[in-house]
VOKOLTI-623126 format. One line per field, with one value per residue (C-alpha): residue number from 1; y negated, z negated, x negated. Coordinates in nm, 3 decimals. Each point is the difference from the previous one (the first is absolute). Layout:
<recs>
resi <- NUM_...
y <- Y_...
z <- Z_...
x <- X_...
</recs>
This chain:
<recs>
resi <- 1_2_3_4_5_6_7_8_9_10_11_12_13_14_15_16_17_18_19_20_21_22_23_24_25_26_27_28_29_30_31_32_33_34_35_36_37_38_39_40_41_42_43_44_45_46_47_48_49_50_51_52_53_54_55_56_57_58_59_60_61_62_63_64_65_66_67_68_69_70_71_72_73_74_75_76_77_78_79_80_81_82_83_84_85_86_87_88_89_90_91_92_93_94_95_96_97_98_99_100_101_102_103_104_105_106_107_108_109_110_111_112_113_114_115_116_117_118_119_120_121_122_123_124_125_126_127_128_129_130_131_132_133_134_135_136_137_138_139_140_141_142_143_144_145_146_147_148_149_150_151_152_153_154_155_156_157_158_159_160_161_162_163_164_165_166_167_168_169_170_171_172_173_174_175_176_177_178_179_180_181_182_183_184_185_186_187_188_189_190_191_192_193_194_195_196_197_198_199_200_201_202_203_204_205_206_207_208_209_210_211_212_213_214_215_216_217_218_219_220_221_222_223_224_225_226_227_228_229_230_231_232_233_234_235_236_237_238_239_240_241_242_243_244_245_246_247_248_249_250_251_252_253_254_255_256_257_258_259_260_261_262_263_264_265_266_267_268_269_270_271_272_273_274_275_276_277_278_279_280_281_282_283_284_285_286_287_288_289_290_291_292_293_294_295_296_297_298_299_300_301_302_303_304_305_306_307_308_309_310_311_312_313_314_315_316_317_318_319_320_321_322_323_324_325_326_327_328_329_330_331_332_333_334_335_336_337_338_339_340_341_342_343_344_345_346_347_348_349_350_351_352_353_354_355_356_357_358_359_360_361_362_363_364_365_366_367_368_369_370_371_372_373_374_375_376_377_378_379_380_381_382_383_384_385_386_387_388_389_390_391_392_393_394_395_396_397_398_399_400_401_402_403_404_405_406_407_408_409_410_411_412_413_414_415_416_417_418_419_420_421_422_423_424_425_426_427_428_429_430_431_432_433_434_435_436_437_438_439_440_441_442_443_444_445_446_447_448_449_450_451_452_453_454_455_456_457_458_459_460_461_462_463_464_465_466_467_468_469_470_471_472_473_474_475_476_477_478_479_480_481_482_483_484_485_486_487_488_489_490_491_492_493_494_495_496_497
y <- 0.000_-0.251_0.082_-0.059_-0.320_-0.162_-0.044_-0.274_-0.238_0.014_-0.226_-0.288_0.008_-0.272_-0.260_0.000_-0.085_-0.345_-0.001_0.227_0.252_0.372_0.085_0.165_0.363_0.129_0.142_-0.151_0.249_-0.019_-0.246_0.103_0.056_-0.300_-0.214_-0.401_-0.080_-0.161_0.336_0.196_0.284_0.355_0.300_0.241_0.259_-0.235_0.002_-0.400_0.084_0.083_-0.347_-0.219_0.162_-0.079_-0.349_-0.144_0.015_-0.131_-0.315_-0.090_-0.016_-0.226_-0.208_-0.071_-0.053_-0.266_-0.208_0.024_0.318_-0.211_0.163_-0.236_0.029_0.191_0.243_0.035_0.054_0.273_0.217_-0.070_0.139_0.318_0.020_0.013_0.370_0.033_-0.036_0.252_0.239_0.336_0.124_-0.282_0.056_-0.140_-0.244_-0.253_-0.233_-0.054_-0.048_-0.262_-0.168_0.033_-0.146_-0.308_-0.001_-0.086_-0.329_-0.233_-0.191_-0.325_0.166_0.110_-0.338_-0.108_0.297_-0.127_-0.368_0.134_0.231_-0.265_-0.256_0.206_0.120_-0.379_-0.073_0.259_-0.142_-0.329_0.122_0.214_-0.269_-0.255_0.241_0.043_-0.380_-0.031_0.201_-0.125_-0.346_0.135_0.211_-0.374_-0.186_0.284_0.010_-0.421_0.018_0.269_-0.190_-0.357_0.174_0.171_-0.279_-0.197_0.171_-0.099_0.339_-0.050_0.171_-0.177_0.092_0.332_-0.012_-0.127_0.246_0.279_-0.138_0.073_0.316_0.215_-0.225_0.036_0.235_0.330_0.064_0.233_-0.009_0.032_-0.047_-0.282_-0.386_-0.259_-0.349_-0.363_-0.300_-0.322_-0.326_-0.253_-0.332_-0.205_-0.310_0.013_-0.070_0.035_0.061_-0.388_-0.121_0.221_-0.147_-0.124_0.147_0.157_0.037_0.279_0.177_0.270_0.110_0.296_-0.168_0.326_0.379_0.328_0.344_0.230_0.373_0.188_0.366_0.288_0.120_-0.380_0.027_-0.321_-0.311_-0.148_-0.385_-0.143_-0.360_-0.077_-0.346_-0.275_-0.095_0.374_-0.005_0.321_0.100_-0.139_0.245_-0.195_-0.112_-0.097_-0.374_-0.120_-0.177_0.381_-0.094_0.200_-0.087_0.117_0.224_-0.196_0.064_-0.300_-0.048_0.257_-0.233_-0.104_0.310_-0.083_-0.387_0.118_0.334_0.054_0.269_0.272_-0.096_-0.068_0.398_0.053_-0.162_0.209_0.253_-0.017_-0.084_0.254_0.303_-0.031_0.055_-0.275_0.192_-0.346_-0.354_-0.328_-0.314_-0.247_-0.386_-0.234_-0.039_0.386_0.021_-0.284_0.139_0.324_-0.126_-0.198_0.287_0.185_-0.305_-0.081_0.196_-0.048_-0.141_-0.133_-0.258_-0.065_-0.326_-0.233_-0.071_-0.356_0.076_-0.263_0.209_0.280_-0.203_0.136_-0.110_0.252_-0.037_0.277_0.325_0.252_-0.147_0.109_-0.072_-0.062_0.023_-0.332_-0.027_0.371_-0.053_-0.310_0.248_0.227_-0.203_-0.277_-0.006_-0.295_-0.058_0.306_0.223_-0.096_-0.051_0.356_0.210_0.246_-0.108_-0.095_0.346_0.144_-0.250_0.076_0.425_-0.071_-0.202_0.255_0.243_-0.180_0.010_0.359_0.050_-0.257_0.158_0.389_-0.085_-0.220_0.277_-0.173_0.295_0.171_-0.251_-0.060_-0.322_-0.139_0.177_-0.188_-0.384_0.173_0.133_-0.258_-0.237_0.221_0.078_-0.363_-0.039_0.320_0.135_0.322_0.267_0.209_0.321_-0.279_-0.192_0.116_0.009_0.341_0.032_-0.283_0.178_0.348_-0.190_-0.159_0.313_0.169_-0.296_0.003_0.363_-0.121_-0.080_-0.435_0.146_0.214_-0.342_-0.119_-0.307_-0.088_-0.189_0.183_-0.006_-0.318_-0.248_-0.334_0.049_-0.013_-0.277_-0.191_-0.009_-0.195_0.343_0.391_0.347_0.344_0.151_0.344_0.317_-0.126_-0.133_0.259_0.274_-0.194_0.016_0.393_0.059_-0.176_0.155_0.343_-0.109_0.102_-0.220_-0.305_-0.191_-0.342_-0.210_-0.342_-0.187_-0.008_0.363_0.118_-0.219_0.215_0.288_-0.049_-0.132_0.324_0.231_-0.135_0.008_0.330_0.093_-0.009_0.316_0.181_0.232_-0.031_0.292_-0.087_-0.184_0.234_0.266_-0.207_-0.055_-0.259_-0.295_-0.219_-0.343_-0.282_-0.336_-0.336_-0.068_0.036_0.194_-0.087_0.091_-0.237_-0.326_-0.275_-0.153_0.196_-0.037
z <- 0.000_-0.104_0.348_0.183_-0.171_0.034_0.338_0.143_-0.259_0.064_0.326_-0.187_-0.261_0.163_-0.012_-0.359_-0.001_0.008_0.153_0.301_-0.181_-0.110_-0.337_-0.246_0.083_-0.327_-0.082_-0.378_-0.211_-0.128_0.219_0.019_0.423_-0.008_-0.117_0.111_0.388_-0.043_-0.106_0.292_-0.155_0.202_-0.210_-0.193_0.214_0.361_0.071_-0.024_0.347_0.196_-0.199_0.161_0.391_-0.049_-0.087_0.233_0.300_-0.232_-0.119_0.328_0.074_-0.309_0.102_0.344_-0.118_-0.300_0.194_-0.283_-0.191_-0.297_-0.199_-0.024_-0.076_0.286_-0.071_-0.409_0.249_0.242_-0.333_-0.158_0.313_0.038_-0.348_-0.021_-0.102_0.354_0.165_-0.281_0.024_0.016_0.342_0.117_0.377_0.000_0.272_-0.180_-0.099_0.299_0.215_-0.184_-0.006_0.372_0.081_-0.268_0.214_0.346_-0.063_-0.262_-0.224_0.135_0.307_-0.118_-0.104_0.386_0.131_-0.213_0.094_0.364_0.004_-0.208_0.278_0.251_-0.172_-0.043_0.362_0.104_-0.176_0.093_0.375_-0.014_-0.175_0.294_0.276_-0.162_-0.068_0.370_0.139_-0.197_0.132_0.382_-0.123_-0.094_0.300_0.218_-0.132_-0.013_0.340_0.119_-0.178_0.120_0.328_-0.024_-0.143_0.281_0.223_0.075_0.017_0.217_-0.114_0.175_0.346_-0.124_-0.121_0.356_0.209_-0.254_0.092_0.363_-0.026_0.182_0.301_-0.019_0.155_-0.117_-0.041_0.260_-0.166_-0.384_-0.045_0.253_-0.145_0.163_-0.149_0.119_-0.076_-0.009_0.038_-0.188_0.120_-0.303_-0.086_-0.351_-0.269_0.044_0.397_0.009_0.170_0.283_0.139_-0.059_-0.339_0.147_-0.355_-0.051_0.292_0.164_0.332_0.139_0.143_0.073_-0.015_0.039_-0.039_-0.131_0.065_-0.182_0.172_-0.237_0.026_-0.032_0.258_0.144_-0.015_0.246_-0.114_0.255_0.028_0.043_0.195_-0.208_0.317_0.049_0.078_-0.174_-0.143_-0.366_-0.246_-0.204_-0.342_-0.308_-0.083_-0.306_-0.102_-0.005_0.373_0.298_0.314_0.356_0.205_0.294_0.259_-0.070_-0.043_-0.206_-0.301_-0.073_-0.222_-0.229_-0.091_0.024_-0.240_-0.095_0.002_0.002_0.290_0.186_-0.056_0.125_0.304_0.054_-0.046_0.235_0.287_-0.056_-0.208_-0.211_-0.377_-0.213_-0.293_-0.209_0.091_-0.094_-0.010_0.056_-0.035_0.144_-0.361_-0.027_0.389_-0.095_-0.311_0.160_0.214_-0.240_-0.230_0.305_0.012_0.352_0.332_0.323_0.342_0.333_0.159_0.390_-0.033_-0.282_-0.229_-0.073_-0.137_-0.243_-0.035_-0.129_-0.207_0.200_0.209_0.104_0.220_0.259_-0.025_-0.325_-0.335_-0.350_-0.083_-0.370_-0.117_0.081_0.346_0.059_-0.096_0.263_0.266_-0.010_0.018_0.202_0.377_0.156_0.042_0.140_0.290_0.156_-0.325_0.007_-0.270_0.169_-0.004_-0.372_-0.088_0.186_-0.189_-0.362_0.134_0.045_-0.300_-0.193_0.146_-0.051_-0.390_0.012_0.142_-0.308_-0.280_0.140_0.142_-0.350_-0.204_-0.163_-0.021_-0.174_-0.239_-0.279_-0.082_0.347_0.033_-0.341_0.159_0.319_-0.185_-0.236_0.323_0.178_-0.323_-0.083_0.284_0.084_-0.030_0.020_0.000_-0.373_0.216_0.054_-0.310_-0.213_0.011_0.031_0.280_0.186_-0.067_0.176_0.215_0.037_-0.018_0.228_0.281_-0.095_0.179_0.341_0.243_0.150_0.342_-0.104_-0.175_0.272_0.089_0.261_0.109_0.067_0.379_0.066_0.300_0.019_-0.087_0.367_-0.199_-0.133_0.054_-0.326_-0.141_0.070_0.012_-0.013_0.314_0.063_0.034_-0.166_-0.335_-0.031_0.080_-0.294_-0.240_0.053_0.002_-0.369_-0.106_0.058_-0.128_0.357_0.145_0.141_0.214_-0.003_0.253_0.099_0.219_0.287_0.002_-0.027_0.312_0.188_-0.149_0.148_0.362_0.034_-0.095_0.227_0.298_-0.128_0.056_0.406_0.186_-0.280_-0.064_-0.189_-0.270_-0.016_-0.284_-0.216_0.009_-0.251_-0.371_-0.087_-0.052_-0.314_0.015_0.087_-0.118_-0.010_-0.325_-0.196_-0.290_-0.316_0.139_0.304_-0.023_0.033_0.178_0.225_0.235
x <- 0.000_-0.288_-0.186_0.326_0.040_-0.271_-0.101_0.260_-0.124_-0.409_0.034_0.115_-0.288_-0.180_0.242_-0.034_-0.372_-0.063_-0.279_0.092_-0.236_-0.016_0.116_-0.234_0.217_-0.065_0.338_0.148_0.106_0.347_0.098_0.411_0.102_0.199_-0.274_-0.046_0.041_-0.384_-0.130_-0.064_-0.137_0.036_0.148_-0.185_-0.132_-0.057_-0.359_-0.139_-0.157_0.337_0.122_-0.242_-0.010_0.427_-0.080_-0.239_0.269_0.270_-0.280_-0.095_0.416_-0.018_-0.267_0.111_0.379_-0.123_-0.295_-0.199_0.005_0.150_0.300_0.265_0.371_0.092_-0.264_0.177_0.289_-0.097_-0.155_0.364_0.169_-0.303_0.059_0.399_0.158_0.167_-0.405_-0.115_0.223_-0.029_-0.025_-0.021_-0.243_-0.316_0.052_0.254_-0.219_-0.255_0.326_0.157_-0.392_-0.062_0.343_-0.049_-0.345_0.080_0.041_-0.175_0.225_0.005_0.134_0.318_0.145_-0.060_0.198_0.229_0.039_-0.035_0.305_0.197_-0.093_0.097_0.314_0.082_-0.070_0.171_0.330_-0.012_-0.056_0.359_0.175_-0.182_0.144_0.353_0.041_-0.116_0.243_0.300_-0.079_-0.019_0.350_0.098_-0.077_0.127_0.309_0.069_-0.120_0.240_0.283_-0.067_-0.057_0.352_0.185_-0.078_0.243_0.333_0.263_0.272_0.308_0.222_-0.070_-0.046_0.400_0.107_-0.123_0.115_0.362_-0.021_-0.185_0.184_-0.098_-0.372_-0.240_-0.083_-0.387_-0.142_-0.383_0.030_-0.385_-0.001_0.050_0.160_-0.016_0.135_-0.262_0.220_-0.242_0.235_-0.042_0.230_-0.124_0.126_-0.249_-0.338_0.092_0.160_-0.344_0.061_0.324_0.301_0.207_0.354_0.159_-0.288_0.131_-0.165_-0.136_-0.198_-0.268_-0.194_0.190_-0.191_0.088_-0.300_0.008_-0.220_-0.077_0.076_-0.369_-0.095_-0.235_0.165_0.183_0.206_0.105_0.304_0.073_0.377_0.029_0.211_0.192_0.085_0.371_0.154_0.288_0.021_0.251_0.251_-0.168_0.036_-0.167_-0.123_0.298_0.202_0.163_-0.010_-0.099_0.139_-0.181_-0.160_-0.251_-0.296_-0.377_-0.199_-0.055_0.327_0.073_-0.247_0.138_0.372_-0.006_-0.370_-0.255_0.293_0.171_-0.308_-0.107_0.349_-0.040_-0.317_0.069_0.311_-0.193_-0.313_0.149_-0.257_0.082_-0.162_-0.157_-0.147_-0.016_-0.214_0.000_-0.257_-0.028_-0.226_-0.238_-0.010_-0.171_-0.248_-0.078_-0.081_-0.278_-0.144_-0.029_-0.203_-0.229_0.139_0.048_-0.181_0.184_-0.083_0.091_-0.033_0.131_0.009_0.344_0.097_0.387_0.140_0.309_-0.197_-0.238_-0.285_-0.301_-0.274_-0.275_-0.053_-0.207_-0.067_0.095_0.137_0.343_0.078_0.419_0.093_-0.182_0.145_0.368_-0.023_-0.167_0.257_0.293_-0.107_0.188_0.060_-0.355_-0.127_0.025_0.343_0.160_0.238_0.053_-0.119_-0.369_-0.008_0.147_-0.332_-0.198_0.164_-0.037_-0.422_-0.037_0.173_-0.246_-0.289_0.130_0.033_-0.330_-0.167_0.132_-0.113_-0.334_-0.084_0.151_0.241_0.264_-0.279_-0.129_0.200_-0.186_0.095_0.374_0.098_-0.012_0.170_0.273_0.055_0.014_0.302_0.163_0.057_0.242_0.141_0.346_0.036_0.335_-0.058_-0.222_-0.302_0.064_-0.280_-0.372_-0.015_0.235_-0.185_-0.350_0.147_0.104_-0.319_-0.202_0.173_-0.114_-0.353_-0.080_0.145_-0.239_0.002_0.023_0.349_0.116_0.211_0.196_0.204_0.393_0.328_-0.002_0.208_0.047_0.188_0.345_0.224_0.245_-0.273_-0.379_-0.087_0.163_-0.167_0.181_-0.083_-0.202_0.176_-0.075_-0.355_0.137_0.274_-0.372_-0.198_0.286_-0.021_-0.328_0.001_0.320_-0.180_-0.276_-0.163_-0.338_-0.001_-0.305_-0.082_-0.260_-0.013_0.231_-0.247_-0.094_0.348_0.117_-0.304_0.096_0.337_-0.083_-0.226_0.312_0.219_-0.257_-0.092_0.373_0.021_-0.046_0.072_0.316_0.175_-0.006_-0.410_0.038_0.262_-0.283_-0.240_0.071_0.209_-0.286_-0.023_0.251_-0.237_0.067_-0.164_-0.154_-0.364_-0.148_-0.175_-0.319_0.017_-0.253_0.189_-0.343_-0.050_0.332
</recs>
């Protein structure tokens, strides 16, 4: 039992000396097993020469873990612990005690306090960086959401028109393209409020200074954007005005419908003469436009001639230039002074600019960029009436989104086919079977083609030369070809006609 005993407790003989030294090793009689920690005497019976080869490893441990060989209080502490009951146990293994010294031995005292200040600073860094990254993202959350609120405040819903055509349902085209979209852009040209400097004020009245009808293919692969002339005599449904009357049904000009019952019986009259079922209509004043192109930092137009209009507010010099909103609202809505002063040319001028838009805000990334979107939106939002399927943000942004994959050249404008009206030539009608073969194409959500006027009037001359000699049945043994029509595309520079 002694032998057994004694053992674990030589190592830590030297820690007692003082001196780093050897003890005398002359065993004291008497001395009880559980004697002082400082006396580091081996049991009776262990050779003096085992004691000493044990405690040269175990002094040069103690010398290199105190500096100095001196005994201090740690020391007193490590012979309290080597000393303790559980350390001298019996059966205790061997090995206890040099473990516990070699892992106290890897590092030197002074060490161990800056392990300790270095995991607390990096604990406390590590802290302040999560609480850094959660208050950042609950101010972004913040921002995001006013943003998306202001954005989708800004929009006027229009349940009323919405109310009107639900009365006369039963009169409306059926959709023959559920995935396809068809929407009506009404260019309001009021000069209520902040639209007073453009004109004369009519009791806030309204006219459609600028109608289109936008298909959207089902595969949106392609757009198709038709101007309906003002002075388009059609046949306007009976409608209810503002003032709860209703008027007679007449045969008139194109833009009446809009100042006698409003955006409702406007998509009525449209969709009478294409059947075409409106899915969503909007609204747009004159602010709303100039906004827009401000927002896009301008859009690029040339000019063959230069534009002195004091109608339109406007004077350009010729060649390539930057429009900003005002200078662009005047561009497309001056007449008088350009071209021979029709309609018809200022539609084609308001179709390219609107282009040359499209073409700015995908080439610059602006559908892409939220950054650069946000004025953009803000800008249409502003002035936009919408029915209740458009009315929010994130109706607008599908919307939106689903534009941004479609390719400038496939973003198409052109004018119903139309010539001067037989009764009247200040006044246009419908060109048949063309208009009645556009109106088709759309409702089926087929292809159409668009070049310019110059190439289609080839295009045509060549046909009808190609046509003599020929039999007849020649031609019914090709494919039916795509409808042509006079127009442009998104991708077309406006410079280089």
């Amino acid at each position: 039992m002694t032998d057994s005993a004694g053992p674990p407790s030589d190592p830590d003989r030297p820690e007692a000396t003082e001196g780093g030294g050897q003890q005398d090793g002359t065993p004291q009689d008497g001395t009880p097993e559980s004697g002082s920690p400082q006396d580091g005497s081996p049991q009776s019976g262990t050779p003096q020469g085992d004691v000493s080869q044990e405690k040269d490893p175990a002094a040069a441990e103690a010398d290199t873990a105190d500096g100095a060989g001196a005994a201090g209080p740690e020391a007193e502490a490590g012979e309290a612990d080597a000393a303790s009951p559980g350390e001298a146990a019996a059966g205790s293994e061997p090995a206890a005690g040099p473990v516990r010294g070699e892992a106290d031995g890897v590092q030197t005292w002074a060490d161990q306090p800056k392990d300790g200040i270095l995991a607390a600073r990096r604990s406390h860094w590590l802290r302040w960086t999560a609480l850094a990254a959660s208050f950042l993202v609950l101010i972004a959350a913040g921002v995001g959401w006013w943003m998306y609120k202001k954005l989708d405040g800004n929009i006027t819903t229009d349940t009323g028109a919405v109310a009107e055509l639900k009365a006369y349902e039963k009169e409306r085209p059926t959709p023959v393209v559920v995935d396809a979209q068809n929407i009506l852009l009404i260019g309001s040209d009021s000069r209520a409020g902040d639209n007073r400097e453009y004109g004369r004020d009519d009791g806030g009245s309204q006219r459609s200074d600028t109608t289109i009808l936008l298909h959207l293919a089902a595969d949106r692969k392609s757009a198709t954007a038709v101007s309906i002339p003002r002075d388009l005599m059609v046949e306007i449904p009976s409608c209810r005005t503002a003032d709860d009357k209703k008027t007679r049904e007449r045969f008139t000009q194109f833009n009446s419908a809009f100042e006698l019952g409003g955006t409702a019986c406007t998509i009525r009259t449209v969709e009478r003469m294409t059947g075409i079922r409106i899915d969503h209509h909007m609204v747009v004043d004159f602010n709303g436009f100039k906004d827009m192109v401000d927002a896009v930092d301008g859009v690029e137009i040339c000019l063959k001639e230069p534009i002195n209009d004091k109608d339109a507010r406007l004077e350009l010099p010729a060649g390539r230039q930057t429009l900003n909103g005002e200078e662009a609202l005047g561009y497309v809505r001056a007449r008088k002074s350009l071209g021979n002063g029709s309609d018809t040319e200022r539609m084609e001028r308001q179709q390219q600019f609107l282009g040359a838009l499209v073409n700015k805000m995908q080439s610059n990334g602006v559908l892409l960029n939220p950054t650069r979107l946000y004025p953009v939106l803000d800008a249409a939002t502003k002035s936009l009436t919408t029915d209740p399927g458009l009315a929010s943000l994130r109706d607008l942004y599908d919307l939106v989104r689903g534009m941004r994959d479609v390719p400038t050249e496939q973003v198409q404008f052109l004018t119903v086919p139309r010539q001067p009206y037989r009764n009247d030539p200040n006044r246009d009608e419908l060109v048949e079977p063309d208009a009645g073969d556009l109106f088709k194409q759309l409702r089926e959500d087929k292809p159409v083609a668009v070049v310019p006027a110059d190439e289609l009037e080839e295009a045509e001359r060549e046909q009808e030369s190609g046509r003599d000699g020929k039999p007849d049945d020649a031609a019914s043994e090709s494919p039916t070809p795509t409808p042509t029509y006079s127009g442009s595309s998104a991708a077309d520079d406006l410079c280089k006609q």
